[in-house]
Structure formats: structure tokens, C-alpha cells
N, C-alpha and C positions, 0 to 999 in steps of 0.2 A: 280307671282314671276318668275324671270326668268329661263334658267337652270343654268346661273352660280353663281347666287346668291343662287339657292336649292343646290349646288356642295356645296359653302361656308361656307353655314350653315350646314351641316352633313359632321362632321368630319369625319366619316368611310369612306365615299364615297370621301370626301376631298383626304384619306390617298390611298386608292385604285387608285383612276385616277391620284396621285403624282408618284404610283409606275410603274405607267404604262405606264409615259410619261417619268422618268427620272429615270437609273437604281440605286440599295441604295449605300448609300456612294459616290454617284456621283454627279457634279453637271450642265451636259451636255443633252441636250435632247436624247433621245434615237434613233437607226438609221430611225425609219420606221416613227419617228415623224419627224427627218430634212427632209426627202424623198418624203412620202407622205403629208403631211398635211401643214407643215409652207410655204411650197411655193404659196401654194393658200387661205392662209390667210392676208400674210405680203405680205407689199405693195413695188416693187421696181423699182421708176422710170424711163423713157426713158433713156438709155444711161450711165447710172451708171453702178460701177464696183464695185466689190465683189471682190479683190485676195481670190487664195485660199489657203495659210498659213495662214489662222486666225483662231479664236475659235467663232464661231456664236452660244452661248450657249441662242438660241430664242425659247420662249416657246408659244403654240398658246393660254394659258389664256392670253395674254397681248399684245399688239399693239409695230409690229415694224415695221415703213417704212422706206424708202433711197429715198430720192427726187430724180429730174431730173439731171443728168447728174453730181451727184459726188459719190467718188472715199470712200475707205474701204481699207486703204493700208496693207500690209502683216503680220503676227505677232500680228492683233491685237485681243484682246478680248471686244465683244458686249455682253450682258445678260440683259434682260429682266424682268428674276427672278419672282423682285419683284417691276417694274414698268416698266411702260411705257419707248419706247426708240425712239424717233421719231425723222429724222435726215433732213435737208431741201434740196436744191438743190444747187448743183454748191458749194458741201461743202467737204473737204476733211478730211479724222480721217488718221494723221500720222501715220507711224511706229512703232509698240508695244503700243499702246495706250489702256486703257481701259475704256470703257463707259459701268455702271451699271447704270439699271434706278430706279427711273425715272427720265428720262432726255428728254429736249426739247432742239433743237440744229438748229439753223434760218439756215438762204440761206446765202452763198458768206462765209463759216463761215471758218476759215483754223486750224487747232491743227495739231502741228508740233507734231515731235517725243515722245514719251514715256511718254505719257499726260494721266494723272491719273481723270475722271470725272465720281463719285460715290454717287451716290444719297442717297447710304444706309452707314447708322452705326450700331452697336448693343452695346445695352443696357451692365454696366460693375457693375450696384449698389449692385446685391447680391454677397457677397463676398463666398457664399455657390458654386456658378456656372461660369464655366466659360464664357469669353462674345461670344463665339462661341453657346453656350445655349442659353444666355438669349435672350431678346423680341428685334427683329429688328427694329429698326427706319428706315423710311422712308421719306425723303423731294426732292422734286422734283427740281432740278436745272435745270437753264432756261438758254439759252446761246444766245443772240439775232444776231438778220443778222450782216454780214458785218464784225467779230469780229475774233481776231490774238492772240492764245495761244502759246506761245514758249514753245520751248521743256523741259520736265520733271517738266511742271509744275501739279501742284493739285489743284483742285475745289472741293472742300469738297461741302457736300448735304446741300440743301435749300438756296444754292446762286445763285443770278442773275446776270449775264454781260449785260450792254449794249450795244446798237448797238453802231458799229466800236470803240469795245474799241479792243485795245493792253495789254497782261498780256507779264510781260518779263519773260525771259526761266528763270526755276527755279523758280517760286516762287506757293506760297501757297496760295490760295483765299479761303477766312475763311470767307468775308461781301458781300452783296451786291457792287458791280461798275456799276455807273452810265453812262450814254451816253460819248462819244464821251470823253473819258478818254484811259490815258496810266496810268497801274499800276506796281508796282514791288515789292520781297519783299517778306521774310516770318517773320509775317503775308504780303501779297500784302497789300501796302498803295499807292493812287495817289500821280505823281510827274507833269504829264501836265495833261490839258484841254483843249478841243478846245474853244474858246470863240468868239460868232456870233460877237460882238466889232469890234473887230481886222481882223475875217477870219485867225487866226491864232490859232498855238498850245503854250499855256502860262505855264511854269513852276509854280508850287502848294508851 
């Protein structure tokens, strides 16, 4: 067994190495874990940029890298938490954005300003507790190469984007979107497709 599956499994040790990486009531790593240890775990490639007004709440139980040569604009918040956050190259996360994992996020990938992409819900069904208590859900959202979020849109957890689709500003993506689509809309519903046919973009 590994050590972070013996961690997993013994909750005491679980609840000791949680306090000790992250202080209580907080939900940001602590300074000697952003200092010492996340930099030489997480991966961040050639030529990318980190501003530094953002919130990099990275934890080293879980995988965060930054491909080659893109951008982490100012204001934003990244957390790892409770999944995976792995971001590709030549990819930009606008202005106030926030990306909670797990999330997968391809190359050439653009999310304009104040773009909400959250991997995690919790649980609402005991009326005894609030959903701040209850049991977190987790679904991992996948967001493939080549792909245009406009501003203040939301990707709710365990949706897929295809490559080179377009979501227009404001809208909500609640299903799956297929390749080589433009969606809009809350809920987001497609209005074109590209169609190999034509070599053209055909209204839905």
C-alpha cells in the first residue's frame, strides 16, 4: 500500500497532516507548504505566467500543472482541493476566474473573464445538515484543445467541451458539447455546427 493510500485510510493521520498543511477554518494552504514543497511538486511549464493577484489554493496531495507558454491572469482562483487541476499549453484562465478540480483543460484553450469552472458540488438531501456538511461530490470536467469560453460563463462538474467549440459570454453549461460546436444559453443549447459537407459553420 502506498503512503497516500495508508494517509487515506487512517483518518487520525488523515485529520493531522490536513491540519498541518492547511490552517482550521481556512481553506488555503499554509505558508511553508506554497514556499517549500508545491513548487517542487507541481509542474509549470516553459514560459508561462502565474500573475501574482491570484489565489493558488494548491495542495501537494493532488496534481497541478500549467503547460508551455500560458498565462494565469490576475484575481484568479485555482484549488485543487479536491481534484485534479491540470491546465495545457498556450492556454489562458481570464480575469477572476475560478477553476476547482478536477478539471482537465486542453492547449490553445482561451476562458475570458469571470469564468466559473467547478468540478465539485455537495450533497443537499439531509434536511438535518447543511450542504456545507454534507458529502462532496465530485465529477471531473474536461475541457478539450482549441475551445472559447466567454465571460461569466459556468461549467458546472462532469461536463465535457469539445475541441474548438465556442460557449457564448454568460451562459451556463449543464451537458456535455460536442466538437466543433457554438453553444449559448442557460441551460447552454447548440445553435451552429461545423459540417465537414459544406466546410462551413451551419445554424442548429
Amino acid at each position: 500500500m502506498s503512503i497516500v493510500n495508508k494517509i487515506k485510510s487512517n483518518p487520525r493521520l488523515k485529520k493531522l497532516l490536513h491540519k498541518m498543511l492547511i490552517p482550521e477554518n481556512d481553506h488555503k494552504p499554509r505558508l511553508w507548504v506554497r514556499l517549500f514543497v508545491n513548487p517542487f511538486i507541481h509542474k509549470k511549464g516553459a514560459g508561462s505566467i502565474i500573475r501574482r493577484r491570484n489565489r493558488m489554493d494548491v495542495f501537494p496531495f493532488n496534481e497541478f500543472s500549467l503547460g508551455e507558454k500560458s498565462i494565469i491572469e490576475d484575481f484568479v482562483t485555482i484549488n485543487n482541493g479536491v481534484g485534479n487541476v491540470l491546465i495545457g499549453d498556450n492556454t489562458i484562465i481570464g480575469i477572476g476566474s475560478v477553476v476547482i478540480g478536477p478539471v482537465e483543460i486542453g492547449n490553445n484553450v482561451m476562458l475570458a473573464q469571470n469564468i466559473v469552472v467547478s468540478g465539485l458540488n455537495h450533497g443537499y438531501e439531509d434536511i438535518d445538515l447543511p450542504p456545507s456538511k454534507q458529502k462532496e461530490i465530485r465529477k471531473k470536467i474536461t475541457i478539450c484543445d482549441d475551445v472559447w469560453i466567454g465571460a461569466n460563463s459556468v461549467i458546472t462538474a462532469g461536463v465535457k467541451i469539445g475541441k474548438h467549440v465556442v460557449i457564448g459570454a454568460g451562459s451556463i453549461v449543464t451537458k456535455d458539447i460536442p466538437d466543433y460546436c457554438v453553444a449559448v444559453g442557460n441551460p447552454a443549447r447548440i445553435i451552429k455546427k461545423y459540417s465537414e459537407d459544406t466546410k462551413s459553420w451551419m445554424s442548429v
